[in-house]
C-alpha positions as CSV (number, residue, x, y, z in Angstrom):
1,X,102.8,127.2,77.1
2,X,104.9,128.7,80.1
3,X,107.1,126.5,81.7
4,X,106.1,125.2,85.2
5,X,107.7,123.8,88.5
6,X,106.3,121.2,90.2
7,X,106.2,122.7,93.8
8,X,104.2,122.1,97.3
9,X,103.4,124.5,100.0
10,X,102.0,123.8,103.8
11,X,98.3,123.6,104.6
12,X,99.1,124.3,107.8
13,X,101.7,124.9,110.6
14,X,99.2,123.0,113.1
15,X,97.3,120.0,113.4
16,X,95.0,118.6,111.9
17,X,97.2,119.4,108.6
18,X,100.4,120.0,110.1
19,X,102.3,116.7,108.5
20,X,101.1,117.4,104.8
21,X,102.1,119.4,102.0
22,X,100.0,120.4,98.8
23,X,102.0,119.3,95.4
24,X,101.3,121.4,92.3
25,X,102.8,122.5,89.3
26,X,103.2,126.6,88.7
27,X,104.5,128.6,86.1
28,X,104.7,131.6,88.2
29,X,108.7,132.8,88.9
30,X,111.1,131.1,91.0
31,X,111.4,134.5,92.8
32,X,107.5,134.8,93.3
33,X,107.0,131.3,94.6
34,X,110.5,132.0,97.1
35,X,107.8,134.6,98.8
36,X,104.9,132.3,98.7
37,X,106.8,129.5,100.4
38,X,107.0,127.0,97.5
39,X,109.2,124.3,97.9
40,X,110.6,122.5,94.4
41,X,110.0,118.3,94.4
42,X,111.2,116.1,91.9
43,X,111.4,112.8,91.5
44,X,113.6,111.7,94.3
45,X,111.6,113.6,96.9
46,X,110.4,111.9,100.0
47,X,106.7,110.2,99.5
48,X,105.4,110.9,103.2
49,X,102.7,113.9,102.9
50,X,102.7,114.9,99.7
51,X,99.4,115.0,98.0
52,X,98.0,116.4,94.5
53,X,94.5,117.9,93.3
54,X,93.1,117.3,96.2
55,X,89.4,118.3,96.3
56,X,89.4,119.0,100.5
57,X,91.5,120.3,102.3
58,X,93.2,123.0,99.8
59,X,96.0,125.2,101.0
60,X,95.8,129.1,101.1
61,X,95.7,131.1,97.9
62,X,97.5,134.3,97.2
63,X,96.9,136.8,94.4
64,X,98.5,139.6,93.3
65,X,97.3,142.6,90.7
66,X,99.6,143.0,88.5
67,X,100.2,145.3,84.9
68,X,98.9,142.8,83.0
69,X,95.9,141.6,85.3
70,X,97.1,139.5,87.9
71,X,98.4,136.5,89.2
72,X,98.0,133.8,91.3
73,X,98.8,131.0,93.7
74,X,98.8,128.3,96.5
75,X,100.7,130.1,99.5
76,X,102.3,128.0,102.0
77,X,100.9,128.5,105.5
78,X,103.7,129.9,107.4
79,X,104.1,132.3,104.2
80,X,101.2,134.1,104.3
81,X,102.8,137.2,106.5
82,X,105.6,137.1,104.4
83,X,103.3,137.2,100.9
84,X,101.1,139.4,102.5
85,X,104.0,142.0,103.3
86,X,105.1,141.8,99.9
87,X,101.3,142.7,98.5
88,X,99.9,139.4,98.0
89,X,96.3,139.0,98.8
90,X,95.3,136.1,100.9
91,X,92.6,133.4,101.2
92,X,92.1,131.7,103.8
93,X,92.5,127.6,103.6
94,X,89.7,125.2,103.7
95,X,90.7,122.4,105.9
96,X,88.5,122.4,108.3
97,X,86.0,119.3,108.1
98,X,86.6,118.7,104.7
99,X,83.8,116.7,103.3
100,X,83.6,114.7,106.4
101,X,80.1,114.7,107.2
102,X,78.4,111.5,107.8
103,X,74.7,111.5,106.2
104,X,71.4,109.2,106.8
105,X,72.6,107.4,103.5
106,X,76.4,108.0,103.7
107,X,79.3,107.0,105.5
108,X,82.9,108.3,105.5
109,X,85.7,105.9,105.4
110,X,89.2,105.8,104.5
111,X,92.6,104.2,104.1
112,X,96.2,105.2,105.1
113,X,99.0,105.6,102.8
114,X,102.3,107.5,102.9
115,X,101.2,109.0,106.0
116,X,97.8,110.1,104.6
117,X,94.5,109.5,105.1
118,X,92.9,108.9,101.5
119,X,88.7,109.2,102.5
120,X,85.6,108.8,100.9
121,X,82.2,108.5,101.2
122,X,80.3,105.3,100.9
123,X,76.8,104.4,100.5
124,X,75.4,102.8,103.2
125,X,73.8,100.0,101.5
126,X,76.8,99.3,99.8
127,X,79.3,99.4,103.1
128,X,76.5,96.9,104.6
129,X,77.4,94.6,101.7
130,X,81.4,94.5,102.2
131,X,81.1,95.4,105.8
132,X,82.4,91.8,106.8
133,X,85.6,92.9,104.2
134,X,86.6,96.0,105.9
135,X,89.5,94.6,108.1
136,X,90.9,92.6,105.4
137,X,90.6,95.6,102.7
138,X,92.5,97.9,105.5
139,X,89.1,100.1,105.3
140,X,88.2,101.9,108.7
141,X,84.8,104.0,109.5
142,X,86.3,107.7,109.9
143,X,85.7,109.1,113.6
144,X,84.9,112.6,115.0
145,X,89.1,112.7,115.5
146,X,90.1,111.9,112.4
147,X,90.1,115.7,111.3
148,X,93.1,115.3,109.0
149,X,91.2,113.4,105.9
150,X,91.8,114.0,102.5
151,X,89.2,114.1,99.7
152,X,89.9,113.1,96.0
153,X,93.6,113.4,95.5
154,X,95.0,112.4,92.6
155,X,98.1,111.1,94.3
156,X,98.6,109.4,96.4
157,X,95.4,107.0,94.9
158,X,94.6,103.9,97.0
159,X,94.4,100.7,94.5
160,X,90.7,99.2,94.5
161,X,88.8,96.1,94.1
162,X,85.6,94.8,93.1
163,X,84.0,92.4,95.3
164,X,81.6,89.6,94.4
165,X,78.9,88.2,96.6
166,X,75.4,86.6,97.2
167,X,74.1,83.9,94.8
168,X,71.6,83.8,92.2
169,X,69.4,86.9,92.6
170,X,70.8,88.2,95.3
171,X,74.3,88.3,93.5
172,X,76.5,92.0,94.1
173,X,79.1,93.2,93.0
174,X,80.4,96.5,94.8
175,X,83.3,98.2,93.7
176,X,85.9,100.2,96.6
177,X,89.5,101.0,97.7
178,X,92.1,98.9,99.3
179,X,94.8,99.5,101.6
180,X,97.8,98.8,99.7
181,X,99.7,97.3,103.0
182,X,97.0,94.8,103.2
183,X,97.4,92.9,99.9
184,X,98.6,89.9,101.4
185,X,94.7,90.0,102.6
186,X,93.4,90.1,99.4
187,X,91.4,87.6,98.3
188,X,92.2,86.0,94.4
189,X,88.6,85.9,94.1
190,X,88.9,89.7,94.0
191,X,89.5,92.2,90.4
192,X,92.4,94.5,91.4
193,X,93.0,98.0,89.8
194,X,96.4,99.9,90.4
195,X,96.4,102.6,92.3
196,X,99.0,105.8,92.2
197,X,100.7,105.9,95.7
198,X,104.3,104.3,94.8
199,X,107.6,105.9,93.9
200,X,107.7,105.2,90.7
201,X,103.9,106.5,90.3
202,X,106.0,110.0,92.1
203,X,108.6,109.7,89.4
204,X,105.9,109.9,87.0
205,X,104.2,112.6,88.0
206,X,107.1,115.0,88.6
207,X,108.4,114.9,85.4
């Protein structure tokens, strides 16, 4: 197995994205990813807009034919003339909306964590159930600005909790995410999972 780098690039030099970077690990050269705009992390990098496998946005791609078939890549944003001059073949990002589209039976929310916006839908019958919860769970109903959401990332991964309510037949229990600030809000009476969104969840990761 080739050795890899764990490395980030831009999703974009302008809003909504402008304040995150894309994590990933490569295995293409260190001369390859210099023209691509890769930037090495490691475990001591800062925590602040750095995501991984992130299903929405992703960065750029670039691609390259090469001998041996080709290769390719995540390009940082304010790469892409430079790739492109140097025969790269580009594809455009997808950051624009995302999977924020609100549905009859869905409802986007999200929590904010090292300076990202971790979102997901929820089901309208269940957000009715919890929707008394949402201020002390640090959950907020995603607006028509909120363009700069992000969908599915591994890290950073908000910490959830299952909720208990009702009595007798009308009992429920709904599982969601927290906002990690707001655990002093958390009720005992809730079932915490660990989320991924700490420093030494980074260190982890990056080695």
């Amino acid at each position: 197995m080739a050795k890899t780098r764990l490395v980030a690039v831009e999703f974009s030099p302008t809003s909504p994205y402008a304040s995150l970077k894309y994590g990933f690990r490569t295995p293409i050269k260190e001369s390859e990813g210099t023209v691509l705009g890769h930037t090495l992390l490691n475990a001591a990098a800062p925590l602040q807009g750095v995501v991984l496998r992130v299903n929405a946005p992703k960065p750029p791609r670039a691609t390259k034919v090469t001998a041996v078939g080709y290769t390719s890549s995540y390009v940082s944003a304010d790469s892409i003339v430079t790739a492109a001059a140097a025969g790269w073949q580009i594809t455009a990002s997808k950051v624009s909306g995302g999977r924020r589209k609100k549905t009859r039976f869905t409802t986007v929310v999200y929590v904010t964590m090292n300076g990202v916006k971790y979102a997901w839908n929820i089901r309208n019958t269940l957000l009715a159930k919890i929707t008394d919860s949402l201020a002390a769970l640090g959950v907020k109903r995603a607006s028509s600005t909120d363009n700069d959401l992000v969908f599915g990332a591994s890290f950073p991964k908000p910490p959830s909790v299952k909720l208990f309510g009702g009595s007798g037949d009308s009992a429920f229990t709904v599982g969601t995410f927290y906002d990690p600030s707001n655990e002093a809000s958390i009720s005992d009476k809730y079932e915490v999972k660990e989320g991924k969104f700490t420093q030494t969840h980074w260190a982890t990761i990056a080695l």
